[in-house]
Structures are given as C-alpha cells and as structure tokens.
C-alpha positions in Angstrom: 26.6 -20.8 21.0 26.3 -17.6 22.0 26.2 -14.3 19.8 29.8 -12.5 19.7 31.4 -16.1 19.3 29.2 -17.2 16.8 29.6 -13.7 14.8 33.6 -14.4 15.5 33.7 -17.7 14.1 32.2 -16.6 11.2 34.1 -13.4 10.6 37.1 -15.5 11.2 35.9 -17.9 8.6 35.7 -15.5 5.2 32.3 -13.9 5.9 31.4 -10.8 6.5 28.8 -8.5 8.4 25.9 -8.6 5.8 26.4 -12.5 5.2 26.4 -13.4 9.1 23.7 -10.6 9.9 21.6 -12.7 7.4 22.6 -16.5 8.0 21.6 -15.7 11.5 18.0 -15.4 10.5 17.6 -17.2 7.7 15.8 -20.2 8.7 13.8 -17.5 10.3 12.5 -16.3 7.2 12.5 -19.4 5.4 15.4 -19.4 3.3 18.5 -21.9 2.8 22.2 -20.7 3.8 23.4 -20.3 0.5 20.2 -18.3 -0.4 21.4 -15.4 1.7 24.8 -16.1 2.1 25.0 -15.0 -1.9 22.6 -12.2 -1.3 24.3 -10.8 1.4 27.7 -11.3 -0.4 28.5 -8.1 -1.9 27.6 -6.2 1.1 30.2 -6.3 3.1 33.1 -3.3 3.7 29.9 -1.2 3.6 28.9 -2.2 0.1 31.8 -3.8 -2.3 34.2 -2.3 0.8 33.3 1.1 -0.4 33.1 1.9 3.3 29.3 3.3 2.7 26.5 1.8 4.4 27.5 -0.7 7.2 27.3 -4.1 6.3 25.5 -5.7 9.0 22.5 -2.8 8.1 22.6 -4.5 4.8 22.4 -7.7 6.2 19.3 -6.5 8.2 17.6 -4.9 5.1 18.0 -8.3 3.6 16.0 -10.0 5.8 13.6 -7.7 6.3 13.0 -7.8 2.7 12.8 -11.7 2.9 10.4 -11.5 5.8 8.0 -8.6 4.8 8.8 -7.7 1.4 6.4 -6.8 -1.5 6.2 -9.1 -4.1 2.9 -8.2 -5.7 2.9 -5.0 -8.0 0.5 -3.2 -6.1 0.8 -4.1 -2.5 1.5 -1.0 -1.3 1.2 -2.1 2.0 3.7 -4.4 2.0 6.1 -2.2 0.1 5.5 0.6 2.9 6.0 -1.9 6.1 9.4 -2.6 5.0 10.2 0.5 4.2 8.8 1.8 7.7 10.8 -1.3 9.2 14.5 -0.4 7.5 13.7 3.2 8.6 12.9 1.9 12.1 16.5 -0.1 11.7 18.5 2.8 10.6 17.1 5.2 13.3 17.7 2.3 15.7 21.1 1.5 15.0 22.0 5.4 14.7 20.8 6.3 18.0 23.0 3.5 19.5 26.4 3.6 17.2 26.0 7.8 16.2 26.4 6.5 12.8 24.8 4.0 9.5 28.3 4.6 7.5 30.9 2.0 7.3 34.0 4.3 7.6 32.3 6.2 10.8 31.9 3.6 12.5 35.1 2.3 12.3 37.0 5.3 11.9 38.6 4.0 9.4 38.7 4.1 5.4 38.7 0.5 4.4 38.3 1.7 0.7 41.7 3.1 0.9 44.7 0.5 1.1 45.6 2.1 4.2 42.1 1.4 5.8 42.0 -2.3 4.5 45.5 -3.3 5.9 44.5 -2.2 9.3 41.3 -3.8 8.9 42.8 -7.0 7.8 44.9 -6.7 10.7 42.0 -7.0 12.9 42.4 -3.5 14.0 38.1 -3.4 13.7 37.3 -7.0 14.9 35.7 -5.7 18.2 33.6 -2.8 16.5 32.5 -5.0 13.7 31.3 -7.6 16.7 29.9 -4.7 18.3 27.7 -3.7 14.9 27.0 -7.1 13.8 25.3 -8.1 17.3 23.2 -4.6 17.4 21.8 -4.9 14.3 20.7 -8.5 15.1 19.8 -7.3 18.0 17.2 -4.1 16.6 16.2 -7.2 13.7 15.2 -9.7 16.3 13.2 -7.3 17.6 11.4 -6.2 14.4 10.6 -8.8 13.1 
C-alpha cells in the first residue's frame, strides 16, 4: 500500500498523526501496535488538540525514543543521540513545512470550536497527509 493511502485509511479510521507516524515504524523498533498506538494517543491536535507541537513530530519523537532512547541512568550518550536526532527532526521538518506548530501549519486553531469544526470537516485532510508522510519521511531516514 502505498504511503498517503495508508496514512488516509488510517486517519479516516479514528487515528491520528502521532498514532499513524508511530504504527508505521513500530515493528521497526520492536514494539506491538497497541504499544505505540496508546503512546502516541494523546498526541494528536498538536498535543490533547491544543494545536501546539504537530502531531506527526510527536509521533516521530516517539519512535526515536523507542529506537535510541536512554534507559540506563547514566548513558549520556544515549540520552544525547536522541536528543541530537529530535533536533535533527525538528530542523528537518521546519526547513520543509516553515513551521513545528500545529496551528501554523494548518492555519487553523483546532483548539478553538471554530478550528475543530473545519477540521472535522476535513478542511486539513491534505496538509495533515502532507505532515504525516514528511515526518515519516525525515524518521526513515534517521533512523
């Protein structure tokens, strides 16, 4: 299947950037569906729809912590490569989209009842497409 219908069928079916961002690499990094499905679940809308930091960045920084992240006090080496690698993601993305928050990108408040209806009616499919695909695109490539 390839990308943009796979991230459509799956924003079409309840989930959102974060969760699809993740369940695209999660067998990569070892981990079941629900795993990071329920990681990634309160990402979306750019964090609880608070229209911050987009979802499909959080999605990224999931995995990225999955695949390179410190779980020993002191490895500092491992706590700086993922740091240096969600840095490398943001500045990534930005250079491509102009933007790492939610409501820039779309142009659009979602935290505001105003911003969710025209987001529910599907007024930000194609950017959301567009976001979700680049940051599995800059993720692919670092990791």
């Amino acid at each position: 299947m390839k990308r943009k219908q796979y991230i459509e069928e799956y924003l079409k079916s309840g989930f959102n950037c974060a969760q699809i961002v993740a369940l695209a690499f999660a067998e990569k990094v070892n981990k079941d569906e629900k795993t990071v499905l329920a990681a990634a679940a309160g990402f979306g809308g750019g964090i609880g729809r608070q229209a911050m930091i987009c979802g499909a960045l959080s999605g990224a920084v999931i995995i990225l912590g999955f695949a390179k992240g410190q779980t020993v006090a002191l490895d500092s080496n491992a706590k700086e490569m993922t740091y240096k690698s969600v840095r490398d993601l943001f500045s990534l993305f930005k250079e491509t989209h102009g933007a790492v928050i939610c409501k820039d990108l779309l142009e659009c408040d979602i935290s505001t009842p105003d911003g969710l209806e025209n987001h529910k009616n599907g007024c930000n499919t194609e950017k959301c497409i567009r976001y979700v695909e680049s940051s599995m695109n800059i993720l692919n490539d670092l990791l």
